[in-house]
C-alpha positions as CSV (number, residue, x, y, z in Angstrom):
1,X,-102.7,13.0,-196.9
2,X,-105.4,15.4,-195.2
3,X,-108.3,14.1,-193.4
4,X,-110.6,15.7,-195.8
5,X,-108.8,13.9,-198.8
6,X,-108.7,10.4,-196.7
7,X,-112.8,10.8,-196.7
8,X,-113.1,11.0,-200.3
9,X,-110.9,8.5,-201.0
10,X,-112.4,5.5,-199.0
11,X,-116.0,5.1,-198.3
12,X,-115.7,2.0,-196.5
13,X,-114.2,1.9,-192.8
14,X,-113.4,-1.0,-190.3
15,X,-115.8,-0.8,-187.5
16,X,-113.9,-1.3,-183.9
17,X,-116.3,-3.5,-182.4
18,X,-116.8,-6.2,-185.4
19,X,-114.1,-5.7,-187.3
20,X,-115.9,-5.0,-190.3
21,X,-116.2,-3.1,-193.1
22,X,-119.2,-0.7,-193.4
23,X,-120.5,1.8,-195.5
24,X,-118.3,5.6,-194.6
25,X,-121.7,7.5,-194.9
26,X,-123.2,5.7,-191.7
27,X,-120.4,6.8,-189.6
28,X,-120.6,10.5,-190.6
29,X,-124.5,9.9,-190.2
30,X,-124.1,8.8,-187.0
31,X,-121.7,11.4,-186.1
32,X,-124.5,14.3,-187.3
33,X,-126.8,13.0,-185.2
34,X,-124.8,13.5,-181.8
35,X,-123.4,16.7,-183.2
36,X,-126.7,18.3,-183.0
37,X,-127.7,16.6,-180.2
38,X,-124.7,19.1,-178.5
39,X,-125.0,22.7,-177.0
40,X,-124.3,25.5,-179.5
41,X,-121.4,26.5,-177.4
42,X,-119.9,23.0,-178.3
43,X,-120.8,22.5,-181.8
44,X,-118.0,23.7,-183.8
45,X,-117.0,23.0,-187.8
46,X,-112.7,22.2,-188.8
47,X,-112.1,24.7,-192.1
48,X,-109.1,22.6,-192.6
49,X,-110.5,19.2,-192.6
50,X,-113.6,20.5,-193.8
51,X,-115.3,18.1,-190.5
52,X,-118.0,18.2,-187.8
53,X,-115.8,17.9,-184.8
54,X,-117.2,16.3,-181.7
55,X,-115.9,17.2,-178.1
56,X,-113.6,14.1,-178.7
57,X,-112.2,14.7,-181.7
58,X,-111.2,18.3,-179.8
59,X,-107.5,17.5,-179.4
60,X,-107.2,16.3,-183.0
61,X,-108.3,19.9,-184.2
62,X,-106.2,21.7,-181.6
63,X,-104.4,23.7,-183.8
64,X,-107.2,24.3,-187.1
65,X,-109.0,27.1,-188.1
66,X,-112.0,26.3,-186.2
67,X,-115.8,27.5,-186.5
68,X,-117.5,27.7,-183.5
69,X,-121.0,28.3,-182.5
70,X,-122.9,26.5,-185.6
71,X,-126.5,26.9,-185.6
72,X,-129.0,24.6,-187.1
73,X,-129.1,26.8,-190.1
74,X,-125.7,26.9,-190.4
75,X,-126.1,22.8,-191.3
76,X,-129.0,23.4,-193.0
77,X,-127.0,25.8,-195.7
78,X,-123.7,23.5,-196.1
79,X,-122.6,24.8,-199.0
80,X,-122.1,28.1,-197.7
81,X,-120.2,26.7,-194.6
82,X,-118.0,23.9,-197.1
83,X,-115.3,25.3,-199.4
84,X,-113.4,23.8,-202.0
85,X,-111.4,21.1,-201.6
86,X,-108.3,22.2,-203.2
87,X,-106.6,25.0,-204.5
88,X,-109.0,28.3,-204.1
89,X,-107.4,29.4,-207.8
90,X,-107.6,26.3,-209.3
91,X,-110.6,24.5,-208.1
92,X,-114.0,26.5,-207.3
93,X,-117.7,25.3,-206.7
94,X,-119.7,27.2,-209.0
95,X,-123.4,27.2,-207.0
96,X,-126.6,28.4,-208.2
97,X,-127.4,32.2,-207.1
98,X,-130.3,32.2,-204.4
99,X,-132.7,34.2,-206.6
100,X,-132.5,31.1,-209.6
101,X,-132.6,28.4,-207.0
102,X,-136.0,30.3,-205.7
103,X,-137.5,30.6,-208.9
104,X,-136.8,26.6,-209.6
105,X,-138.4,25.6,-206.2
106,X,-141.7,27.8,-207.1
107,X,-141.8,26.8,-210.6
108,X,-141.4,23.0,-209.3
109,X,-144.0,23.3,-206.5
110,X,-146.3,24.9,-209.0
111,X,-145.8,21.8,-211.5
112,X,-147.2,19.9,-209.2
113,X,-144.0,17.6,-208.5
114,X,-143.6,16.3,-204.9
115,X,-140.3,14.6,-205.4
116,X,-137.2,16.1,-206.5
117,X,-133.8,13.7,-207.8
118,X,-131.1,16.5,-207.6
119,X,-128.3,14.9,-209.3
120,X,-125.5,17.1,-208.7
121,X,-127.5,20.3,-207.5
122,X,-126.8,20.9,-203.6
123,X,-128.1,24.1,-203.2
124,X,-131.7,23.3,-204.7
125,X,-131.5,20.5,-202.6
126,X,-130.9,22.3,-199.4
127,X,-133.7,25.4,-200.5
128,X,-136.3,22.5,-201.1
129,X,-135.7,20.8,-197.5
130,X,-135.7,24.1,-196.0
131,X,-139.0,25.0,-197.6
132,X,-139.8,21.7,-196.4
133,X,-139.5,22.2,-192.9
134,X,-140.6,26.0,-192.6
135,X,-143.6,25.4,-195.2
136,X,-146.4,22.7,-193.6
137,X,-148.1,22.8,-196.8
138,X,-145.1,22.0,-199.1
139,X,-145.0,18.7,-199.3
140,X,-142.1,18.1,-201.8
141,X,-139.1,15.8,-200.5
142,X,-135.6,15.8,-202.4
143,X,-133.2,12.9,-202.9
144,X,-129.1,14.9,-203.6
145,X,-126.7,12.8,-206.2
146,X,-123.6,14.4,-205.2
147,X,-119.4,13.2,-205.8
148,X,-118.6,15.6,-203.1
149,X,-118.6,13.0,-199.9
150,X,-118.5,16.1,-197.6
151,X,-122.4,16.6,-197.8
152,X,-122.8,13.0,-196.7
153,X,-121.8,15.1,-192.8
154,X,-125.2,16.8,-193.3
155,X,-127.3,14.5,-194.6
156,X,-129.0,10.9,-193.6
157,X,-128.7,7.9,-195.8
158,X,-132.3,8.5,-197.2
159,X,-131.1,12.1,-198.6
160,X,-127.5,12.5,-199.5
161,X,-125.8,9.2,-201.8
162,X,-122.4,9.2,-202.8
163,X,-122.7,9.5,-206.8
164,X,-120.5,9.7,-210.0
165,X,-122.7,11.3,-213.0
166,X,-120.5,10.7,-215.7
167,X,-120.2,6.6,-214.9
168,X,-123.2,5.6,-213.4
169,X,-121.5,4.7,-210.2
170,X,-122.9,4.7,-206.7
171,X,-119.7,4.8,-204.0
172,X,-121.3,2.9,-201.4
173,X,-122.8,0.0,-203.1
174,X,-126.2,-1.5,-203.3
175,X,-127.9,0.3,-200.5
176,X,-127.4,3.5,-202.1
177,X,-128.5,2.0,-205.3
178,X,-132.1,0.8,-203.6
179,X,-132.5,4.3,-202.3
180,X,-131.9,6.0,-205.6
181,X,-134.6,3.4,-207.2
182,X,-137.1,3.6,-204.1
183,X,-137.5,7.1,-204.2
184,X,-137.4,7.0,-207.8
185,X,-140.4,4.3,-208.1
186,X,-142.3,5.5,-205.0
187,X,-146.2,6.2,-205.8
188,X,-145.7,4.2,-209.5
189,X,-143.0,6.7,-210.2
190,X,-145.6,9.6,-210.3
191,X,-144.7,13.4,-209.3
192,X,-140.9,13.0,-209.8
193,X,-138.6,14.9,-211.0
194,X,-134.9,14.8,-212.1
195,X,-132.9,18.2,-211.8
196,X,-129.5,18.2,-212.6
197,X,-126.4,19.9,-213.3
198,X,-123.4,19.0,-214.8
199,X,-120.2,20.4,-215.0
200,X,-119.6,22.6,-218.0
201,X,-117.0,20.9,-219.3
202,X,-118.0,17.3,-219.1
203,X,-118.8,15.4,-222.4
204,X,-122.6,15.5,-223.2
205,X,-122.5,11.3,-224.5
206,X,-121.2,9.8,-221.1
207,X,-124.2,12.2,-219.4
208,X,-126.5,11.2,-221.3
209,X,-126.1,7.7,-220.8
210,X,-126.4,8.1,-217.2
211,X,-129.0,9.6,-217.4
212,X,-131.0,7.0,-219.4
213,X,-130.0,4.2,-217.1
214,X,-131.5,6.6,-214.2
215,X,-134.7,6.8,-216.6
216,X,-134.8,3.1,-217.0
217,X,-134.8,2.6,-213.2
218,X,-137.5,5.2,-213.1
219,X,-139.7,3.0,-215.4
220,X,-139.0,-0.3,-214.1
221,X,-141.8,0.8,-211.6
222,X,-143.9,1.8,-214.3
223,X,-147.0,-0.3,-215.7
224,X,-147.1,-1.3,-219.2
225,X,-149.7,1.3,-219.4
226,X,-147.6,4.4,-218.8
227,X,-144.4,3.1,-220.0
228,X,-144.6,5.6,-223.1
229,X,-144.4,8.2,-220.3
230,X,-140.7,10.2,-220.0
231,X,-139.5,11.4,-216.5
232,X,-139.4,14.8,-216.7
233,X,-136.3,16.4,-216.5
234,X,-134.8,19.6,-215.8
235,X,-130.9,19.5,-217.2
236,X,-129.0,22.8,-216.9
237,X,-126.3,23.6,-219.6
238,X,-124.9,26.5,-221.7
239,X,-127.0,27.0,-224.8
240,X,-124.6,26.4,-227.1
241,X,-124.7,22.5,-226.4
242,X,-128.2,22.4,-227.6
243,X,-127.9,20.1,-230.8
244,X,-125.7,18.2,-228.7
245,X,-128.3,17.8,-225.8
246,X,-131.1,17.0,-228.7
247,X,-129.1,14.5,-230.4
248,X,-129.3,12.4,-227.6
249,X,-132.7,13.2,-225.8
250,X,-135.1,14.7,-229.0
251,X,-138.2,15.6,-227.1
252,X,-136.2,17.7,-225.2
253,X,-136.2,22.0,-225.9
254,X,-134.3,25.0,-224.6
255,X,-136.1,27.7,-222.2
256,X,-135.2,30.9,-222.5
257,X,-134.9,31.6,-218.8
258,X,-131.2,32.8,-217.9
259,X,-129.4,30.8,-215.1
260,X,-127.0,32.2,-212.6
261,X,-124.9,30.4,-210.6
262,X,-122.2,32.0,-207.4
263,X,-118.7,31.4,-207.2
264,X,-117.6,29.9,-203.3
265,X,-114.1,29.9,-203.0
266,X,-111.7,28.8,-200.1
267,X,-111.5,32.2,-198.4
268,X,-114.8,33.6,-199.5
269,X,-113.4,35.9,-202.5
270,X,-114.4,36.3,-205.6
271,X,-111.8,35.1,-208.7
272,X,-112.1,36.4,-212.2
273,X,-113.0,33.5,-214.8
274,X,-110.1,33.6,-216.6
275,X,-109.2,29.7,-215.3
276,X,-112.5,28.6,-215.8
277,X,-112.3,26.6,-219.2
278,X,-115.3,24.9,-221.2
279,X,-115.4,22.4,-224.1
280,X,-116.8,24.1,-227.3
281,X,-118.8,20.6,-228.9
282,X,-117.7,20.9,-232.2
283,X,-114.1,21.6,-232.0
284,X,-114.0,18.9,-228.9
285,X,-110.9,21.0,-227.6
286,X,-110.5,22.8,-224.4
287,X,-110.3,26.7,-224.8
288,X,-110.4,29.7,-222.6
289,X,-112.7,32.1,-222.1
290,X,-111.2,34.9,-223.9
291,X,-111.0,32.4,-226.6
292,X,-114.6,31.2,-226.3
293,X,-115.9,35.2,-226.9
294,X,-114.3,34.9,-230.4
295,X,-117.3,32.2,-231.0
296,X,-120.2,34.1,-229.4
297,X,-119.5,31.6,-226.3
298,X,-119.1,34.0,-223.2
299,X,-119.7,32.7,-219.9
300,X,-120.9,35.1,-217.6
301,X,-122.1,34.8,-214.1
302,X,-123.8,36.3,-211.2
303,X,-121.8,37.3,-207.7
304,X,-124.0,38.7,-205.5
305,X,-120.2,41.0,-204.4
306,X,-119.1,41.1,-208.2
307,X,-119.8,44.7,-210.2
308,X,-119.4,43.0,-213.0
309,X,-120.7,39.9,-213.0
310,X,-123.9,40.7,-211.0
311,X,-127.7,40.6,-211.8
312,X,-129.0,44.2,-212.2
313,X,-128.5,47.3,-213.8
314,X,-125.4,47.5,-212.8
315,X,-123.8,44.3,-214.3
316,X,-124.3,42.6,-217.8
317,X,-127.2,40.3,-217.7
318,X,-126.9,37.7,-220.1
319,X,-126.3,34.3,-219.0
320,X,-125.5,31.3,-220.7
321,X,-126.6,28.9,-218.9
322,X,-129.8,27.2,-219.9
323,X,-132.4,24.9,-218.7
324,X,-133.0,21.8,-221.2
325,X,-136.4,20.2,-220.4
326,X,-139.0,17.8,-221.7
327,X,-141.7,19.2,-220.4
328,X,-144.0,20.9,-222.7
329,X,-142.8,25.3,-222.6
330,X,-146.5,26.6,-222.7
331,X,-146.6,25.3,-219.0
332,X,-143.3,26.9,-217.4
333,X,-144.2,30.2,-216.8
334,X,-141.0,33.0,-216.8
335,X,-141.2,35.9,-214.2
336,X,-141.8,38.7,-216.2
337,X,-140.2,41.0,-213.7
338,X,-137.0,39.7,-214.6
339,X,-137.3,40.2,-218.2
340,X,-139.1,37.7,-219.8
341,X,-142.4,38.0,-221.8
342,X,-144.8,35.1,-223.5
343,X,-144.5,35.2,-226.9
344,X,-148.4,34.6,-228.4
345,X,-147.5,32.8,-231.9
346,X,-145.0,30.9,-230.0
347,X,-146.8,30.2,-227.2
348,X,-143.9,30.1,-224.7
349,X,-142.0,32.4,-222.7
350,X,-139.5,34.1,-223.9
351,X,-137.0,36.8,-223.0
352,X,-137.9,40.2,-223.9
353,X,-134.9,40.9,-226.4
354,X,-135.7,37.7,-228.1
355,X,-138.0,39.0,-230.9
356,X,-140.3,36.7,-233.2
357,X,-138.8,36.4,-236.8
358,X,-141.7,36.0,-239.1
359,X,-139.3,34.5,-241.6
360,X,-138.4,31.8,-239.5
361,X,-141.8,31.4,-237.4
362,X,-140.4,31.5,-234.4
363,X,-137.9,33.5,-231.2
364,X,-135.1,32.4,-232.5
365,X,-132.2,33.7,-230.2
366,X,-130.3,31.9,-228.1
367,X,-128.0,34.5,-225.6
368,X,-131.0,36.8,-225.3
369,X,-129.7,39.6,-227.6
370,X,-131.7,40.4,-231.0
371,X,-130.9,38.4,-233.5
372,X,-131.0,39.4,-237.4
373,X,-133.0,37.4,-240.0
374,X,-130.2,36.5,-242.6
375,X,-132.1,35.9,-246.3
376,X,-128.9,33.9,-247.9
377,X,-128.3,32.1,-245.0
378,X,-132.6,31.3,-244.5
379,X,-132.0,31.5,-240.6
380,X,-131.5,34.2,-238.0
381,X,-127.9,34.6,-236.8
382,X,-126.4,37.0,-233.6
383,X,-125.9,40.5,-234.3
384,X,-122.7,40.6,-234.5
385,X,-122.0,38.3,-237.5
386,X,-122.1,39.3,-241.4
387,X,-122.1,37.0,-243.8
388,X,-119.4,36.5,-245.9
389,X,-119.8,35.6,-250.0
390,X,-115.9,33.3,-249.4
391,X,-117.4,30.9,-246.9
392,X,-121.3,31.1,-248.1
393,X,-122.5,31.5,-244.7
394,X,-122.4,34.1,-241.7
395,X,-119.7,34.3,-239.6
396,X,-117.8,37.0,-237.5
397,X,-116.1,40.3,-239.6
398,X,-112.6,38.9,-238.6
399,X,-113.2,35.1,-239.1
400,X,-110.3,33.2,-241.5
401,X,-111.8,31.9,-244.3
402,X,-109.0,29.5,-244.6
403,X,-108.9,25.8,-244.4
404,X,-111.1,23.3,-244.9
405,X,-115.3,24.2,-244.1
406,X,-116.4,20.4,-244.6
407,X,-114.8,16.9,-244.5
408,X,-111.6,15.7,-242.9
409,X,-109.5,18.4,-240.5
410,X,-106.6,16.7,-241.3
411,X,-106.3,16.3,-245.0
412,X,-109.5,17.9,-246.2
413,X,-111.1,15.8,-248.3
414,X,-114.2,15.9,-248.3
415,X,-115.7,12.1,-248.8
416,X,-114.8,10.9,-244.9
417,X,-114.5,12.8,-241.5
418,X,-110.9,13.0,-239.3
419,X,-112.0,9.6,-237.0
420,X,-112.0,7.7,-240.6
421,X,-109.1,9.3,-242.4
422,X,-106.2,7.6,-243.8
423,X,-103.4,9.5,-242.9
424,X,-104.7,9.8,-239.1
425,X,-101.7,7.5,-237.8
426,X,-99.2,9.9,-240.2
427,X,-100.8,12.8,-238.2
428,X,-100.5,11.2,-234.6
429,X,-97.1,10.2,-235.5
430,X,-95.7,14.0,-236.5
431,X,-97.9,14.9,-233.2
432,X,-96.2,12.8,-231.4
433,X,-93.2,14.0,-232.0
434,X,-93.5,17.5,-231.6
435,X,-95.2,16.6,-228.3
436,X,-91.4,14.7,-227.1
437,X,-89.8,17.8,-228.8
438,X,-91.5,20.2,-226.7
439,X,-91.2,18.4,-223.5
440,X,-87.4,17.6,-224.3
441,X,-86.8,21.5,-224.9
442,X,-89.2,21.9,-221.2
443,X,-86.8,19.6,-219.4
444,X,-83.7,21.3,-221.3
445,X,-84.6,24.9,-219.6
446,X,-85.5,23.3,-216.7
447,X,-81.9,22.1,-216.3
448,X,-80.2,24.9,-217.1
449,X,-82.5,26.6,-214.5
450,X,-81.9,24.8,-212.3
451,X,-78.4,25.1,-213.0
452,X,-78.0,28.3,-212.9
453,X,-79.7,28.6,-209.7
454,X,-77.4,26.2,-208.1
455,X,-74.0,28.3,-209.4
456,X,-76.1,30.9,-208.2
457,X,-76.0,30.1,-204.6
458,X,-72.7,28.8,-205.0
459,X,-71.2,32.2,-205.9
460,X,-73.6,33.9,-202.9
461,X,-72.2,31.3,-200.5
462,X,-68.6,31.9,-201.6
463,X,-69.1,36.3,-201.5
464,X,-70.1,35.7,-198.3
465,X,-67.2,33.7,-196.4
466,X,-64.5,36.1,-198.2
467,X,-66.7,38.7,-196.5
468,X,-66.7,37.2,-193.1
469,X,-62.9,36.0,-193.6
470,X,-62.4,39.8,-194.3
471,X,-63.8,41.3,-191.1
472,X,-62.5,38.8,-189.2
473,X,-59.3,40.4,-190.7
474,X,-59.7,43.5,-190.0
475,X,-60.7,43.0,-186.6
476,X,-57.9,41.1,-185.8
């Protein structure tokens, strides 16, 4: 196992002079502190083990990719000196691009907040401690929720904790815990803010219940008075979980403001989305991205080295990421030098494609294209969609209009939904089985593979001693 992997995997080490167990994140702590405490000539970073390496810890690294020369701002950015932790084609940190992280520390500062809970958002995190230090009159301080461990190198116990969003769970116990709640409760739990954001294909239920149990900490400082009061909230999501975001958090609403995020990878190149993959809500399925266009579902993203899949007038704009919030819209105010205008009978900021329907009483897009008002349908619907007399309602030209629209996916009837149905067990039985005939007919060609590669090598290994036998003929 790497050293890297050995980190994340146990947060608690046996101290030498005790004997006992404390919390991981001291230790790397205390190893940050002498590491800038060195030289620049000595301060130097491991690639492979993705470590601070001290002058002691020299021999260890002897033969790693090594980066020397790291400068404070160097370990104030870490996420552009970390990379991923696995396979660059498989696993890749998609950040926020510099210009949205900007915009979200102005538009926070102008709020008014003064603390910052980035669950899960590194890169705000590290713009709002560097505004921080180069800014005497910013005064806001930022607490990162992170399940990458590797941050913990760069960060004191008061600003980095060890954190799972999806399960609630802090890795190194009740001390992280009381810093989570202290900074959360600090001056009656006023001027705080929670930013977060998940990953895109995580389940929207198990976030949300996080998130209310970091709420409920939030108000347990809170006097009876102001315990109506929400904590505001910035998540950031693809628009097309919006009813499943509402369902669980009503007050909250969509801004139209168009989030871009930057692909690190191991080597710093750029990979093409194809493996990214994204859980549509109502199908509850994994899908790919070419498959996700067929459903008005296209993720695109800004690389500031990418033609494509860059901010300008040179690469396709729409984004679509979103930012959820329960914050009132009329106060968030959109640059409008980026394409965004405020909308007068809305009284919100919108983006300038998104047009008011007078039908409808409000901008009703979603992507940021013009939508079309659909009279049958009584709602606007994307361009691109016609509706179709079969299903009664407005769908793509080259949408099947077969199977059932309503009820049950497996029998379709249409008193009961698939979790309830009677013949579920029949269904995961026949499943089941063509699951074990698959895999039996995967092993089979495997075999004979492997098989063939074997007789293979056999025949090459037998070619080649009648060859040598033959010269050894001849030159006899």
């Amino acid at each position: 196992m790497q050293q890297n992997e050995f980190l994340l995997l146990t947060p608690w080490v046996m101290c030498s002079t005790n004997l006992k167990y404390i919390p991981l994140c001291f230790v790397v702590s205390c190893r940050y502190l002498k590491f800038i405490e060195l030289p620049l000539s000595q301060r130097k970073f491991c690639q492979r083990c993705q470590q601070l390496v001290l002058p002691d810890d020299g021999e260890k690294h002897r033969e790693h990719q090594i980066v020397g020369d790291v400068s404070i701002t160097q370990l104030k950015r870490p996420s552009q000196l970390l990379c991923p932790l696995e396979n660059k084609k498989t696993n890749a940190q998609y950040l926020f691009a510099d210009r949205s992280c900007l915009f979200l520390v102005d538009l926070l500062s102008t709020l008014g907040f003064r603390r910052v809970l980035c669950v899960g958002t590194p890169r705000l995190h590290e713009l709002i401690r560097l505004k921080a230090s180069g800014d005497e009159k910013s005064n806001i301080k930022s607490l990162l929720l992170d399940i990458d461990f590797r941050y913990s190198q760069f960060y004191m116990e008061d600003s980095f904790c060890h954190y799972n969003m999806f399960n609630h769970h802090f890795f190194d116990g009740k001390a992280a815990l009381e810093v989570c709640r202290t900074f959360l409760q600090e001056d009656k739990g006023e001027g705080v803010i929670m930013v977060t954001d998940p990953p895109f294909g995580g389940l929207v239920e198990p976030l949300a219940v996080t998130f209310k149990k970091l709420i409920a900490m939030w108000k347990e400082g809170q006097s009876q008075e102001n315990n109506r009061k929400e904590l505001p909230i910035f998540w950031i999501f693809p628009y097309f979980f919006e009813s499943r975001i509402c369902q669980f958090f009503p007050s909250f609403c969509m801004l139209d403001y168009q989030y871009f995020i930057t692909l690190i990878s191991s080597m710093g190149e750029i990979f093409y989305l194809k493996m990214l993959l994204i859980i549509i809500h109502f199908h509850r399925r994994f899908i790919c991205v070419d498959e996700a266009m067929k459903y008005g579902c296209m993720l695109e993203v800004d690389y500031d080295n990418h033609a494509l899949y860059k901010h300008g007038k040179t690469g396709r704009k729409q984004s679509p990421v979103r930012i959820f919030t329960n914050i009132p819209p009329n106060k968030i105010i959109l640059p409008i030098e980026e394409g965004y205008r405020f909308c007068s009978l809305c009284q919100r900021y919108v983006s300038r494609e998104n047009q008011h329907c007078e039908h409808c009483n409000s901008c009703t897009s979603k992507d940021g294209r013009k939508w079309n008002h659909c009279f049958l349908c009584k709602k606007c619907v994307k361009p691109s969609w016609i509706h179709c007399d079969v299903c009664n309602h407005c769908a793509l030209p080259d949408h099947s209009c077969e199977g059932p629209k309503d009820g049950c996916f497996i029998c379709g009837e249409l008193d009961h939904k698939r979790s309830t149905c009677p013949n579920i067990s029949t269904s995961k039985k026949a499943d089941k089985a063509v699951r074990k005939q698959k895999q039996r007919k995967s092993n089979k060609m495997k075999m004979e593979t492997t098989k063939g590669q074997s007789m293979n090598h056999i025949s090459v290994t037998r070619r080649k001693k009648r060859r040598e036998r033959a010269h050894q003929y001849l030159c006899s």
